[in-house]
N, C-alpha and C positions, 0 to 999 in steps of 0.2 A: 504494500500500500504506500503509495507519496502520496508527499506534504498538498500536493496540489490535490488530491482528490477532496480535500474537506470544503472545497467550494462546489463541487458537483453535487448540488442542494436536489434537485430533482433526483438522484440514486436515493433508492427504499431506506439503506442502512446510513445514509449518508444525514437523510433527514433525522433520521431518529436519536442518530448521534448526537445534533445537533438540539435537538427536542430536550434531549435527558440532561448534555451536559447544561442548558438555562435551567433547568430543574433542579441541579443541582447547586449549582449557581445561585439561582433564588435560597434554596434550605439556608445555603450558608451565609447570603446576605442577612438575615433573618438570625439566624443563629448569632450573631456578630454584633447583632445590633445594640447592644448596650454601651460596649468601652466608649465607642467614640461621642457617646452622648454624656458618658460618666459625668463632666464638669457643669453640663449642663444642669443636669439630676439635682448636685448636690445645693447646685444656687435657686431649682424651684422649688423645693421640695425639703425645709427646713427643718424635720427631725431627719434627714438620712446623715450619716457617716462616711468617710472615708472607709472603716472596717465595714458600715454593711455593704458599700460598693463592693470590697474584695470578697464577703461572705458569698455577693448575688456569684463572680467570679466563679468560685469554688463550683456552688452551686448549676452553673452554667454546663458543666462538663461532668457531675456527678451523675446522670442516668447516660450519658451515652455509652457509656461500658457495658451496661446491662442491654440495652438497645436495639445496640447493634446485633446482639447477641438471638435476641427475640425476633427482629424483624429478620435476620439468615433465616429463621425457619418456615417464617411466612414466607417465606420469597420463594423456596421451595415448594411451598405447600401451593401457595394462591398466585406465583407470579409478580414482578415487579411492574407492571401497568398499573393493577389494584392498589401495590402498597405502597407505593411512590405517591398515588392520586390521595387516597385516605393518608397516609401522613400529612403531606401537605396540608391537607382541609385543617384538620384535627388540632396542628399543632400551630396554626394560624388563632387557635383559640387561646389558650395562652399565653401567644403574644401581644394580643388583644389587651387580656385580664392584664400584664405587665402593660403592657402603655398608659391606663388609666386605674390601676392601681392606688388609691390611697391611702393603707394600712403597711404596714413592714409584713405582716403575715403576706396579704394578695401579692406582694412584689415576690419574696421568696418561697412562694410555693411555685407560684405561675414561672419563676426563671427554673425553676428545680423540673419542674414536667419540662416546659422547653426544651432542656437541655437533651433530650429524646431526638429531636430532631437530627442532632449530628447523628444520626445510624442513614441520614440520606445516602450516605455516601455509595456504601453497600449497596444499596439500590440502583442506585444507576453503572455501577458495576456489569450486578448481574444482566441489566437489561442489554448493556454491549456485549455482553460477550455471548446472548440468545443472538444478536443481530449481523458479527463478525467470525468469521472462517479464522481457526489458529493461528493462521499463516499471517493474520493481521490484527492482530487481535492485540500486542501488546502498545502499538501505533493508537488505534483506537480506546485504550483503553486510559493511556497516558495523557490525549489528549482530551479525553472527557475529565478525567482527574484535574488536570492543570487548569483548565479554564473555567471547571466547574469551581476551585479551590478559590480563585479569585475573586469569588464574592466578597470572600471578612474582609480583602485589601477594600474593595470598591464600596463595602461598607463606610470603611472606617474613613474613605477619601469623599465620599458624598451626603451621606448623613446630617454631621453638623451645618452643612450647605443647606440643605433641606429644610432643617430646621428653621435654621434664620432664615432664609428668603420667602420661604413657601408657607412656613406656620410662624409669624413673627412671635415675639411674646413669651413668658416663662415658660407655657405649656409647650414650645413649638416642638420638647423631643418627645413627648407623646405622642403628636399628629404624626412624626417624622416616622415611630417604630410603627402606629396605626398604621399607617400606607406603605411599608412594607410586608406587616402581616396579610391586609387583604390584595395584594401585588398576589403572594404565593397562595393564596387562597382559589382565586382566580385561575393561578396558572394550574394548579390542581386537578381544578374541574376541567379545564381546556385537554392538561394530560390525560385525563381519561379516555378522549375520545378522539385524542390527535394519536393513538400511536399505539403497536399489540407487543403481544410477548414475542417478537422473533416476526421472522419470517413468512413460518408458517407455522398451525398448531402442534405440529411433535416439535419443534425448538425448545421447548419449555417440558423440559422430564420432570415427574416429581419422586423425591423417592420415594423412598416406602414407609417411611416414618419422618414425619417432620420433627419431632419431640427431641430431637441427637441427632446429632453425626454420626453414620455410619461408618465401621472401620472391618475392616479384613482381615485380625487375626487378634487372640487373647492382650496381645503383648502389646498391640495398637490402641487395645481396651483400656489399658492400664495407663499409657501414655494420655489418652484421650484425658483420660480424669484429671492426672497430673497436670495438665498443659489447659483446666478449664478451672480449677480452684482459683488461679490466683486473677482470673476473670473477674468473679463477684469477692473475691479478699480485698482487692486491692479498694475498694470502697470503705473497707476498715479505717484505712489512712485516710478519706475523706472526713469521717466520722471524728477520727480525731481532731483535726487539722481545727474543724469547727469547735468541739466541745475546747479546744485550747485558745482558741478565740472566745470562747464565753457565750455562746449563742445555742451551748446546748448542756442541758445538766447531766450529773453522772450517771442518776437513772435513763437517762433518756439516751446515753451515750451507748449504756450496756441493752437497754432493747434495740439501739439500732445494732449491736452486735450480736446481737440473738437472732434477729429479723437474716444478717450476711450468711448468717453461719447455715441457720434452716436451708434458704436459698443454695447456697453450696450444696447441701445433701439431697434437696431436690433435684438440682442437676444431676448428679452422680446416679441418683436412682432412674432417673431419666434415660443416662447412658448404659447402663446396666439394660433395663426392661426392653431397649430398643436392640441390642447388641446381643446378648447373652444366648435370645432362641436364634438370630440371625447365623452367628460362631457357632451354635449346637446342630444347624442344621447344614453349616458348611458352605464356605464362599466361592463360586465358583471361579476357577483361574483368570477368564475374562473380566470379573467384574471388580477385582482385589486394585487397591492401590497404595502407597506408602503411607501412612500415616506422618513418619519422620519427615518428609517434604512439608505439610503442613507445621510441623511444628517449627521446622528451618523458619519459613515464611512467617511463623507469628513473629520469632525471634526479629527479622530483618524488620518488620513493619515496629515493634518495638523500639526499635535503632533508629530507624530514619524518622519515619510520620512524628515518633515521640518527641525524638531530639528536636524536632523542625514545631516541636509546638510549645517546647520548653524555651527553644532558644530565642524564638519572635521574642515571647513576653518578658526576656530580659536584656536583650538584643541592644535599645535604643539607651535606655540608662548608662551601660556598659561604654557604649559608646560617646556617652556624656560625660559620662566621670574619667573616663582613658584619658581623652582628647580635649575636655574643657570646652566641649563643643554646645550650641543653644541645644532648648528640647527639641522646636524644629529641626535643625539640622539633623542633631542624631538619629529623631524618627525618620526622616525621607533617608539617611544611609542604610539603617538597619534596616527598610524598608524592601531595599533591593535581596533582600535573604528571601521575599514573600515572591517580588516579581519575577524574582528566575523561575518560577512556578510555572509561566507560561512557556517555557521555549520548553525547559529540561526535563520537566515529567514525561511529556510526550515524545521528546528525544531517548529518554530511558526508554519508552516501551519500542519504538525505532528501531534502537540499535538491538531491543533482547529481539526483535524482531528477523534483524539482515544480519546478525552475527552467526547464526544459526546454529547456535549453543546459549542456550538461555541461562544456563548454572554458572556457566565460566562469566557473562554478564553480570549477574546476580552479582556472583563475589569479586570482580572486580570493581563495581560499583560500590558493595562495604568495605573495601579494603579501600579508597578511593574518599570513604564518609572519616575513618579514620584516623586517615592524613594528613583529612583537612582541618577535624579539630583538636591535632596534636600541634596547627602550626596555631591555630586562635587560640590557643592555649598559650604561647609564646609569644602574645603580642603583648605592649606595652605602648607607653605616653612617647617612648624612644624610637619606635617603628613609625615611618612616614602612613600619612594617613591613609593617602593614595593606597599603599600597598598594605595596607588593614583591610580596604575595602576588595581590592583586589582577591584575598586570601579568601574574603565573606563570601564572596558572589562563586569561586571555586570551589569552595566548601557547599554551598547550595546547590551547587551545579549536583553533585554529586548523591546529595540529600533527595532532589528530588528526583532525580535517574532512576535511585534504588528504590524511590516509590513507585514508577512507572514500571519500574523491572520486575518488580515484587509481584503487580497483579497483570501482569503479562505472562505467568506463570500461574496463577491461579486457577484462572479458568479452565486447563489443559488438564492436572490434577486428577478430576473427578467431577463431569460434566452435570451427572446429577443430582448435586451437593454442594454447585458453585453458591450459593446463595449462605449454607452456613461456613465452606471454606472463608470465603469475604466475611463474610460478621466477624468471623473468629479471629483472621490477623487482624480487618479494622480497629476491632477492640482491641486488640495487643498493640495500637498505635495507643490508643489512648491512656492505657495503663502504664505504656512507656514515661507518655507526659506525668501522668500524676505521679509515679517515682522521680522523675529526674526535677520536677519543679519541689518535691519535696528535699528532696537533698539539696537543691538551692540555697534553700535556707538556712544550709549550716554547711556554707563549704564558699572560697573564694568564688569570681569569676573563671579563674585561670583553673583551680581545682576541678572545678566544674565541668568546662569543654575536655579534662583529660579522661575526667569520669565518661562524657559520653564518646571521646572517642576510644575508654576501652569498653565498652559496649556493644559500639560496631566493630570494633577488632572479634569481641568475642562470638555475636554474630556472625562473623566471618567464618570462623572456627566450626559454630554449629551447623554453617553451610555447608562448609568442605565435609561433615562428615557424615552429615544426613540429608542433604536436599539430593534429591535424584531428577536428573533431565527425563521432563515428561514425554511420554510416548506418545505420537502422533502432535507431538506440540508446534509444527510447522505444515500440515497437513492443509489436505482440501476441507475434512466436516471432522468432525471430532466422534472418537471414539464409541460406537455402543454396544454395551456387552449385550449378554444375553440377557440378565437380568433385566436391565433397561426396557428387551422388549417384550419381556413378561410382566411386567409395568403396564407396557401400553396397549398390551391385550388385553389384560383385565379392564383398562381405565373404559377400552371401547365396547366390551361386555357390559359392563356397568352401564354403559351411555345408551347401549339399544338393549335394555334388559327396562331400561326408566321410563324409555320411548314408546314403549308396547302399554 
């Protein structure tokens, strides 16, 4: 696939790309929508805080862990047309209740549902990779990423504009968040009926259980479990972050740990009840695939997505305090770690695309994330500035490659399961974030870029010894076992057994 085909707006998969990645686009416009209004907030709005600003923060990123994690199985189950469309609508409602919010209660519950909506991402994932052939799939998949991701920048750059011109007045960033809630609200219902699962109706497999991940052997069982705990744990550290801020008492701190802990052994029974008769009844050799690849891939999305949402939100400061530089200045330099978004993601999927080794991509790309912030690790007030920014935007380059690389290998994996493969790194993007912004807070600058670049070093490491180059991953149609099409026997039994 070339760069030129994404203006061939009349091609079926061409439009849809384009359909999904403003969808996605929109989520995260929306998702976004507070920072750049933060100053605003705090001058209309006379009992809020500086700490409940960071609390809403916290709060903004707390469910998309779990989220992401629920909408993979819908996506499988129902399709990403439905759950794209109904998120959208849905979560245009509590951006609503936050815009006109005037209690501390309405503001922080309605940002805490919100924060649901980062599981878009997933979504429009799965919908490219029903609409794109292997062979292009990591191009298409990079570029729906990249310009889909560009929302929070086009947020944060429009917004306050919005506000004062278009809603003058203390209230102007309510009207500003209001008219992007019903913006996606809008495009919602439009997705519903601009655009299907695929091609054509077998595009969209489901499996045989939405409730888990399917895996293909005891020992993938085991892994599975291992590699989904620290999915709803890491919400623990949420938990605290708050009760240590004082916005939540100790009883309330230990039923929200009671509440993480149930949820964990729900899942597990989950993978258990799904997996147990599956492995007892015997997986047939066509339909088996590594589990260890998925976990590679959590690892990477860990490494890059995380670092890349740890590092924005301390980026510009850093940049301030280094160089003595204004707040503007440093936000429009730090800002270019956001804008390489647009060339390099889609570039990553590109190159795992024409390289035609997706693994050796992969880990040249984390070895590549490494590098770059063993040298931002080594920068200082004494390095020219020119060549601090220079180091940023090569260290990005490479951040968002390995995110393009990452689900340009997904889809290949296990065609009928792409929907929870994607939830499952996605969220290991974000879990990434919430570890590395927590050690933030107790570790220099310079400590910091060395800790994430041994993360992607280590990364690396889990790559080279468990990511497996997927089969038929440069192909004409992707893989289907037999399984799959005992699947679609039953599903068309079912369909003219209902008909009668």
């Amino acid at each position: 696939m070339k760069v030129s085909s994404v203006f061939k707006v009349k091609s079926p998969e061409i439009r849809a790309l384009h359909l999904t990645w403003i969808a996605f686009f929109i989520t995260f416009y929306v998702w976004f929508n507070m920072a750049p209004l933060a100053s605003s907030m705090l001058k209309s709005v006379d009992w809020l805080t500086q700490d409940d600003i960071k609390l809403f923060a916290i709060c903004n990123v707390a469910l998309t862990i779990p989220a992401r994690i629920i909408v993979g199985m819908a996506l499988d189950r129902f399709g990403p047309r439905r759950v794209f469309s109904i998120l959208m609508v849905t979560m245009s409602v509590p951006a609503l209740v936050f815009a006109f919010g005037d209690t501390m209660t309405q503001l922080l519950v309605s940002r805490l549902v919100l924060s649901s909506i980062g599981a878009s991402f997933v979504v429009g994932i799965h919908m490219t990779a029903l609409w794109f052939k292997p062979r292009d799939i990591g191009f298409a998949e990079g570029f729906y990423a990249g310009w889909g991701n560009f929302g929070s920048a086009a947020a944060a750059m429009t917004l306050p504009t919005i506000a004062i011109t278009m809603y003058a007045g203390d209230d102007g960033w309510r009207w500003a968040i209001a008219q992007s809630a019903i913006v996606m609200a809008a495009y919602g219902v439009y997705y519903w009926f601009g655009i299907t699962d695929g091609p054509d109706p077998k595009a969209h497999r489901k499996p045989r259980k939405a409730a888990a991940m399917e895996v293909s052997s005891w020992a993938d069982m085991i892994k599975l479990i291992l590699w989904t705990i620290p999915l709803v744990g890491v919400l623990g550290i949420l938990v605290w972050r708050i009760q240590n801020m004082g916005y939540l008492s100790t009883t309330g701190a230990v039923i929200a740990y009671l509440v993480i802990v149930a949820v964990v052994i729900y899942q597990i029974v989950q993978i258990l009840r799904v997996n147990v008769p599956i492995l007892k009844e015997g997986v047939p050799e066509d339909d088996k695939y590594p589990f260890s690849s998925v976990a590679a891939l959590n690892s990477t999305y860990f490494a890059n997505f995380g670092a890349e949402l740890a590092v924005v939100s301390m980026l510009p400061m850093f940049f301030e305090q280094t160089w003595g530089l204004s707040a503007a200045m440093a936000g429009l330099i730090a800002a270019s770690f956001a804008f390489v978004n647009l060339v390099a993601r889609p570039m990553g999927g590109m190159v795992s695309d024409r390289m035609g080794n997706r693994r050796f991509v992969m880990l040249s790309y984390m070895f590549g994330i490494g590098i770059g912030f063993v040298l931002m690790a080594m920068l200082n007030s004494s390095w020219p500035l020119i060549v601090a920014v220079a180091i940023t935007i090569f260290t990005s380059f490479f951040v968002q490659g390995a995110e393009g690389a990452t689900f340009g290998i997904i889809p290949s994996i296990k065609r009928r399961i792409t929907g929870q493969i994607s939830g499952m790194a996605g969220a290991y993007g974000n879990v990434g974030a919430v570890v590395y912004l927590t050690i933030f807070t107790f570790v220099t600058p310079t400590q910091f870029f060395y800790i994430i670049a041994a993360g992607a070093f280590l990364s690396w490491l889990i790559c080279f010894l468990w990511l497996k180059e997927p089969e038929g991953g440069f192909a004409e149609e992707y893989h289907v076992s037999s399984v799959d099409r005992m699947i679609e026997e039953q599903a068309l039994l079912k369909a003219e057994q209902a008909a009668r």
